[in-house]
C-alpha positions, 0 to 999 in steps of 0.5 A: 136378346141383345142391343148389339149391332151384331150379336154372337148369334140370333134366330131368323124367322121370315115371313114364312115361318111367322104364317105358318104359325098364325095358320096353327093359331087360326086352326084352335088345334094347338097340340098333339096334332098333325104338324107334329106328326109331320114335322116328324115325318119331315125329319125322319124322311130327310135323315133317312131314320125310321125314327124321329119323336119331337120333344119341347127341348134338347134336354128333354130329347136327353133326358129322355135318351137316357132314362129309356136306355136305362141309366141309372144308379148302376149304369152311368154316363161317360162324356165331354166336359165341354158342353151345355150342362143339359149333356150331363144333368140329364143323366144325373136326372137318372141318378147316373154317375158321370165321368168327363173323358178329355178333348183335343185341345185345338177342336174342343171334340172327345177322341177315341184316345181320351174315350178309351182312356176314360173307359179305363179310369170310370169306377163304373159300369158305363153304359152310355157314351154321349159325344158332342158336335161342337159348334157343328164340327162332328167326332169321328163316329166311326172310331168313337163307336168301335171304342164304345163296343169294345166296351159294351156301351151305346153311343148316343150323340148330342147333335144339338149344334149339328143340324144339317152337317154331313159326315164322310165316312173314310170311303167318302160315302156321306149321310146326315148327322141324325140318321143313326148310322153309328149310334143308338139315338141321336138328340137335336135342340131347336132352341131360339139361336140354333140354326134352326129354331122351334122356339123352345124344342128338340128331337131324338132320332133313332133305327131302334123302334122299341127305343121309340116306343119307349120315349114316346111314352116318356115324353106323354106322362108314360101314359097310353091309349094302346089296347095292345101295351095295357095290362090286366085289362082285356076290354077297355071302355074307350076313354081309357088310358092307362100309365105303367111307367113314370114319364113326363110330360115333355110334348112339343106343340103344334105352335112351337113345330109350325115354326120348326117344320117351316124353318126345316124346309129350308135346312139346305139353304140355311146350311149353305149360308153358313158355309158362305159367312165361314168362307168369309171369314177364312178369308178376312182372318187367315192373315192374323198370325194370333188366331186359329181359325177352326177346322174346315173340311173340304166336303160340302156341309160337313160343318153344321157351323152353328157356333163360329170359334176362334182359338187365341193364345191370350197369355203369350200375348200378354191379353186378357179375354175379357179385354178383347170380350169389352172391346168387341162389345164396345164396337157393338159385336157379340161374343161368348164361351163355350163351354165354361167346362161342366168339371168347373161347376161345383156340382160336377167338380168331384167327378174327374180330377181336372189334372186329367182333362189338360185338352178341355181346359187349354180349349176353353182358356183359349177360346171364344166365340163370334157372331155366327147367324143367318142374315149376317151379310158379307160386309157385316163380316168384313166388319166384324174381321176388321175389328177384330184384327185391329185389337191385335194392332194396338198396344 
């Protein structure tokens, strides 16, 4: 992935997780099989959802969120510009329109406010409002979803970065991002740099069992092999199948979830490791006048900390980015944007005038993002720190 000593991030696949796999590939059964099943129930049980249907990637969880929640040409989307495209194009994969509600400058995250301001310019029935964890820092579900209702629209949330991350509600009772508390549907990717990692992969968790159905069929072709959910036949013979809606095939395999269930088994520890490197990097950077370190919260993993972001005025300084990007690279460290805001790309640019989208772009001409994985040793940060805070020294 890169030469670099320290890249902005990378997968850490152990021992464990390289057997478990070879343990698949020695079995010949290499989709559609048990592992799939309980990666499944593994997810389901720690989240506490009754729901959980593993996909081969985050866009395919979306997309798949989205066509069985009937985005369509009539029925569109609101969400944040700043994210994946994935977030977007999978409704736009529904032939939904698109409106990109702004986010506060300092964290990158839609508001209530900009959700209730967005609803009111949107010249289209919103049917969904999809909000985005960014970086492992989670919206205020419990507002978002009160404006979501006011509007009669599902909120739906794209969790792809937030693995394991908690959030605390205002009575400080907490639960697990993916248990669905305020949402209809909560999609993750298991892509080869998220905190944990299938490969390619991704999931949709949901409390909504039709929903379920729905996608699970999405995700085989729409095809099944339920006597019950057959029509216009009473009897069939035992190879039968039958397809009453279009759907894709978007299955995960038992290769690809040997792999994510073993590195599931571990989410606290991965979570707790790094919570541990953001510690230590408070630490070393909290003296550097020119930065804004992220948000921290004093909850236990109430940060999933999959992306760690610094926030640099480089105007006021009189510095480019992409001289501070050459200069970490030239000291062999990693760095990277997220997210070149999607109203950017010439396919969305007509779907909301920049002027009012002032949060989401202050955000992305101020921020950048340093290495942030497991294995990264205390003095690795140190390093990473130093380097950093002496660019600010030069002149």
């Amino acid at each position: 992935m890169s030469n670099l000593n320290y890249p902005y991030s990378r997968p850490n696949v152990t021992e464990n997780d390289i057997n478990s796999v070879i343990k698949v590939l020695r079995s010949q059964f290499l989709t559609q099989g048990n592992v799939v099943k309980d990666f499944e129930n593994q997810i389901s049980k720690k989240f506490n959802v009754k729901n959980t249907i593993v996909c081969n990637s985050g866009t395919a969880a979306l997309h798949s969120v989205y066509k069985c929640l009937g985005l369509n040409k009539k029925n569109g989307l609101i969400t944040t510009p700043i994210t994946f495209l994935a977030t977007a194009n999978a409704a736009r994969m529904c032939n939904a329109p698109v409106y990109f509600a702004d986010v506060d400058k300092e964290t990158g995250l839609m508001t209530p406010e900009t959700l209730e301001k967005a609803f009111k310019e949107a010249n289209f029935k919103v049917k969904v409002v999809t909000v985005v964890h960014l970086g492992g820092h989670l919206c205020d579900l419990e507002e978002l979803s009160k404006v979501a209702k006011k509007y009669n629209s599902l909120l739906v949330e794209d969790a792809c970065h937030a693995i394991g991350a908690k959030y605390y509600k205002k009575n400080k009772k907490s639960f697990f991002i993916g248990s669905c508390n305020y949402s209809i549907a909560c999609t993750f990717s298991f892509h080869a740099i998220k905190n944990i990692t299938m490969g390619e992969g991704g999931c949709i968790t949901t409390n909504d069992r039709k929903l379920a159905e729905s996608i699970r069929l999405n995700i085989c072709h729409g095809m099944t092999r339920d006597k019950s959910k057959m029509k216009n036949i009473s009897n069939p013979p035992p190879w039968f199948y039958q397809m009453n809606e279009i759907g894709w095939n978007y299955r995960a395999s038992e290769i690809s979830c040997a792999l994510g269930l073993s590195q599931f088994k571990k989410l606290d520890k991965i979570i707790n490791e790094r919570e541990k490197i953001a510690s230590y990097y408070r630490l070393a950077l909290k003296d550097n006048v020119f930065i804004k370190l992220p948000k921290y919260n004093n909850h236990k993993n109430a940060v999933g900390w999959h992306l760690y972001q610094l926030k640099i005025n480089f105007t006021d300084l009189g510095k480019s980015r992409e001289s501070f990007v050459k200069y970490l690279k030239n000291k062999s460290i990693g760095s990277q944007v997220h997210y070149i805001p999607l109203i950017y790309h010439p396919y969305y640019k007509k779907n909301t005038p920049i002027n009012r989208l002032e949060g989401a772009v202050d955000f992305y001409q101020s921020t950048i993002s340093i290495p942030m994985y497991n294995g990264l040793k205390k003095k690795y940060v140190k390093y990473i720190a130093k380097v950093i805070n002496n660019f600010f020294e030069r002149k």
